[in-house]
C-alpha positions in Angstrom: -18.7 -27.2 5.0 -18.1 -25.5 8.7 -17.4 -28.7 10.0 -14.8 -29.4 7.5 -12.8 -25.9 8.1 -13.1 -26.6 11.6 -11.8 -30.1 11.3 -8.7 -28.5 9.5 -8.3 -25.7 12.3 -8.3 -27.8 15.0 -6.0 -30.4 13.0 -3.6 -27.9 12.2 -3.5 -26.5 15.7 -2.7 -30.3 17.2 0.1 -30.6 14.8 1.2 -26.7 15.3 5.1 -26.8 17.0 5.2 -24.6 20.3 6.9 -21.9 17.9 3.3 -21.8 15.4 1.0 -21.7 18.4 2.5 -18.3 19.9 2.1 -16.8 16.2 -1.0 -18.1 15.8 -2.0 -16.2 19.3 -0.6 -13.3 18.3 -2.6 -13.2 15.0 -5.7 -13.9 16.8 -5.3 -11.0 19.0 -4.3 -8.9 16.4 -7.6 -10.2 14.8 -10.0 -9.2 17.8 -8.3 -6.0 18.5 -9.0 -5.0 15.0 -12.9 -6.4 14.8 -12.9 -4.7 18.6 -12.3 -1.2 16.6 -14.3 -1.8 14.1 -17.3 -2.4 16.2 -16.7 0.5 18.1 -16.9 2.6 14.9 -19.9 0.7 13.8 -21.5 1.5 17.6 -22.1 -2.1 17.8 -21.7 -2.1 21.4 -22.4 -6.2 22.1 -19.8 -7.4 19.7 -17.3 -4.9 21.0 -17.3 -6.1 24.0 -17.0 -10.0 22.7 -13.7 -9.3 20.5 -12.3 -7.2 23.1 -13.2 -10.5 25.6 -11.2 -12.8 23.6 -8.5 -10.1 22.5 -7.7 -10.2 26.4 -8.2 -13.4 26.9 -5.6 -14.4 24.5 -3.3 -11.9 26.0 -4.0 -13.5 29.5 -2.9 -16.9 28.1 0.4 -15.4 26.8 0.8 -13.4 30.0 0.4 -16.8 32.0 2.7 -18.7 29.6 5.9 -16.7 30.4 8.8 -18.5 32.1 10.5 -15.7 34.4 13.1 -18.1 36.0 14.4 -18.7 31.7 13.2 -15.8 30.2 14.3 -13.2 33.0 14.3 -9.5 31.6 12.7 -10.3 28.3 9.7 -11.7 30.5 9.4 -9.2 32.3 9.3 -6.5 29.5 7.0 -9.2 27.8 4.3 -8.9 30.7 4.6 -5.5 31.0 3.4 -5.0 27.5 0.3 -7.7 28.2 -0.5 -5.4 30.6 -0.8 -2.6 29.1 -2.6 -3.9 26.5 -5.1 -5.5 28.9 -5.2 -2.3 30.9 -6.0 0.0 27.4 -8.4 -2.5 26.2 -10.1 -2.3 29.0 -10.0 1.5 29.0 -11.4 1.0 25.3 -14.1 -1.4 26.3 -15.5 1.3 29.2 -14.8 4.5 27.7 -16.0 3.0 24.1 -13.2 4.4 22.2 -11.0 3.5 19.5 -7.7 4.7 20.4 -6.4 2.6 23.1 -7.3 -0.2 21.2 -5.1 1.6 18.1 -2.3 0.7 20.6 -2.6 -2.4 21.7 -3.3 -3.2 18.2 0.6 -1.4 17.5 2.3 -3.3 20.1 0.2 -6.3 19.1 1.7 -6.3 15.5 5.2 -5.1 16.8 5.7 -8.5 19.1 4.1 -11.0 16.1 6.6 -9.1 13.4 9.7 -9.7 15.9 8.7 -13.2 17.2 7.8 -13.8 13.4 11.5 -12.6 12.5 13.2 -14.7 15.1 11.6 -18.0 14.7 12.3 -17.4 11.3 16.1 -16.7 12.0 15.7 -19.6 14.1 14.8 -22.0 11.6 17.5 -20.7 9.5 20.1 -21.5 11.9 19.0 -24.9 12.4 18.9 -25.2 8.6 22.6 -24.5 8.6 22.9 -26.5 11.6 21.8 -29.9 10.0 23.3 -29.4 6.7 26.9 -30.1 7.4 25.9 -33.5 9.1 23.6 -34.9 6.2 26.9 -35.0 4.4 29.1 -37.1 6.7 
């Protein structure tokens, strides 16, 4: 049965568009950062420290991924935020607290909701895009 669900996750990851992917990162760190809390608050020290691992290195991954020559400013503010939320997770992960976590888990959810929003409006657009040329 695992080996089915992870025939399926890796499947639907190899056919994910660029667009999927970074939502799918988001949601992953979003993930960690909440099981990261919850350990704390359950003084299960060990797995704190592996979902606030993966929490940053997802956010490393996006941090690496930005394009600064295309995405000037918006890059810029984009790493900013990574780093933050690398530096309070890491605060988190020492000091064994919840609350920088609480807000890396708040900018976390902010990015995926607007990223979310614009692919959507995105897809829209492209929607409206094709339509007029399917009828000539």
């Amino acid at each position: 049965m695992n080996y089915g669900l992870g025939a399926y996750k890796k499947t639907s990851i190899h056919t994910a568009s660029k667009e999927q992917i970074l939502l799918m990162l988001y949601q992953a760190a979003i993930k960690n950062c909440k099981k990261a809390i919850e350990a704390i608050e359950a003084k299960d020290i060990a797995k704190k420290g592996e979902f606030i691992g993966k929490l940053q290195d997802i956010v490393i991954e996006l941090n690496n991924s930005l394009d600064f020559k295309i995405g000037g400013d918006v890059a810029e503010e984009l790493s900013s935020l990574y780093d933050y939320v690398l530096f309070a997770s890491t605060q988190a992960n020492i000091k064994i607290e919840t609350e920088p976590l609480t807000g890396c888990l708040q900018v976390l959810t902010t990015l995926y909701e607007g990223w979310s929003d614009a692919i959507k409006g995105l897809r829209k657009e492209n929607a409206v895009k094709k339509e007029p040329e399917a009828e000539a």
